[in-house]
N, C-alpha and C positions, 0 to 999 in steps of 0.2 A: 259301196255302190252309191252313187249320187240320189239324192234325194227323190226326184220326180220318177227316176225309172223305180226304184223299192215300190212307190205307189202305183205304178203303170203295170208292173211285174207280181202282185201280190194277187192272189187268187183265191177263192175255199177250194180247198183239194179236199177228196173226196177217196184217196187212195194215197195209201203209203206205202215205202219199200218196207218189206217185213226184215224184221230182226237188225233194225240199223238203229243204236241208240243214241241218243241225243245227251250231250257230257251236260251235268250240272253247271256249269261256267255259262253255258251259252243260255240256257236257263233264267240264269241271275242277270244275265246283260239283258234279256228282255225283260226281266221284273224290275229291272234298273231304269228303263227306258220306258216305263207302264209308272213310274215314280215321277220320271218327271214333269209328266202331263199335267196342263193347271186343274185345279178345282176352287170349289165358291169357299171364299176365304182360307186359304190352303189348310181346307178342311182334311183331306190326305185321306178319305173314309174307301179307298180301294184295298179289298182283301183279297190272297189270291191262296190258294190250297193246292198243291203240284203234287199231281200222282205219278212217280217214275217207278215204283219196281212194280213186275210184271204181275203180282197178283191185284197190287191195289187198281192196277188198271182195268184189269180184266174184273173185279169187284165189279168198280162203276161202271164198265161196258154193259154189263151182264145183270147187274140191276138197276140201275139209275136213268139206264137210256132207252129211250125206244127201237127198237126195230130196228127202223133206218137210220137210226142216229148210229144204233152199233154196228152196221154195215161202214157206214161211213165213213167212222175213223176208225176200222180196222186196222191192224200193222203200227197204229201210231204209236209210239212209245211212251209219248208222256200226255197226261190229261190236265191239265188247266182249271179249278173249277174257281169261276171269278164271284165276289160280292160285294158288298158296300155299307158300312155302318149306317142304319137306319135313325134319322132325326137328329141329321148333324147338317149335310150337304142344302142348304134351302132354309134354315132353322136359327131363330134367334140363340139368347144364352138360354131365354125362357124354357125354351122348348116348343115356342111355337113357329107356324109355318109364316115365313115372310109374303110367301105370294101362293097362287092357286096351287102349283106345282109340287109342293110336299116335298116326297121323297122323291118325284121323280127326277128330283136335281141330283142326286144319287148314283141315282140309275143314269145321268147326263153324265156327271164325271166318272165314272167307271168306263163308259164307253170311252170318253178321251183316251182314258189309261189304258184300253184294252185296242185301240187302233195303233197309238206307240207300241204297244208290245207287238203287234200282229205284225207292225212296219218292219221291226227289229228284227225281230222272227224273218219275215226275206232276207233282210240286210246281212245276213247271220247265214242264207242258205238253209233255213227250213220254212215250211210249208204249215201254213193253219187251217183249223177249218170253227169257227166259230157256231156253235149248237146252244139255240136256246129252246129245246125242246126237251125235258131234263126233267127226273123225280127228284125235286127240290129238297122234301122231307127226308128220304133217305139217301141224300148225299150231306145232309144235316148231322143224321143220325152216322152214318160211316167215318165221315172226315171230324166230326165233334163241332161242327160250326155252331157257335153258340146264337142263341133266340133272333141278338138286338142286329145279326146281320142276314141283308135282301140277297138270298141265293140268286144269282142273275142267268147264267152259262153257264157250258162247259169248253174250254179251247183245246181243240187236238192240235198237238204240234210236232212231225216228223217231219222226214224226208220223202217229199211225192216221188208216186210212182206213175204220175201222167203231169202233163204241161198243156193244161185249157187253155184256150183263146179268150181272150176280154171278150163276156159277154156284150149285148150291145146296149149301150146308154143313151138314154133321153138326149137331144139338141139343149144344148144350154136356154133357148128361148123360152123350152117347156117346165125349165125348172127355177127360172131364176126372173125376180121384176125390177127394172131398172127404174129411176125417178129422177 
């Protein structure tokens, strides 16, 4: 798919077709594509945790998520749970922070890596839906992510079972200052 429709065509789906799994290859070509987004000194601090067999999913569905989050990605096959090495992204050798920002340079290059993957994810023929509404600690404690990483999301990635219209966007005037 050509570049600009992946971005015009990419939605959060909110419904999956149930029982349609999603092969590891296609998996890896979005963790591949979540790789090669920049970060602050190819600091590379994006960690990703892929739940595909049907009980780990159903794990984090059922404890990790709220409510609506577990409605939401119902049917999804595989669960994405993204983080970021803490006090590297923003961060001298010292260990300390270069500007006001801290970690949330972290949390800055994780999203790059996680719109690649999401892009991919269309390009690819499936469907995401990005959840930052998440019991952080116990998807700490389930998946073993150790201390020094910032639990951020969780991405559901199948095959939708609805095709939303582009919600509507701001006029470029209201978002952008020209000089």
């Amino acid at each position: 798919m050509e570049l600009n429709q992946v971005i015009m065509e990419r939605r959060s789906l909110r419904a999956y077709k149930e029982g349609q799994k999603v092969e590891k290859e296609l998996i890896e070509e979005m963790l591949r594509a979540a790789q090669a987004a920049p970060s602050w000194k190819n600091s590379q601090t994006a960690r990703y945790y892929v739940a595909m067999s049907e009980e780990m999913v159903e794990s984090i569905r059922e404890t990790c998520l709220p409510e609506f989050n577990r409605n939401n990605c119902a049917g999804a096959p595989v669960l994405i749970v993204t983080a970021f090495v803490k006090s590297r992204s923003g961060f001298d050798r010292e260990g300390n922070a270069v500007n006001e920002l801290g970690d949330g340079w972290g949390c800055y290059d994780l999203g790059l890596a996680n719109e690649n993957l999401v892009l991919k994810a269309k390009d690819l023929g499936l469907d995401t839906l990005i959840m930052g509404l998440r019991d952080g600690e116990g998807l700490r404690k389930l998946l073993h992510i150790p201390e020094n990483q910032e639990i951020v999301s969780v991405i559901a990635v199948g095959r939708g079972a609805a095709e939303p219209e582009m919600p509507k966007r701001r006029e470029l005037e209201q978002i952008a200052v020209f000089y």
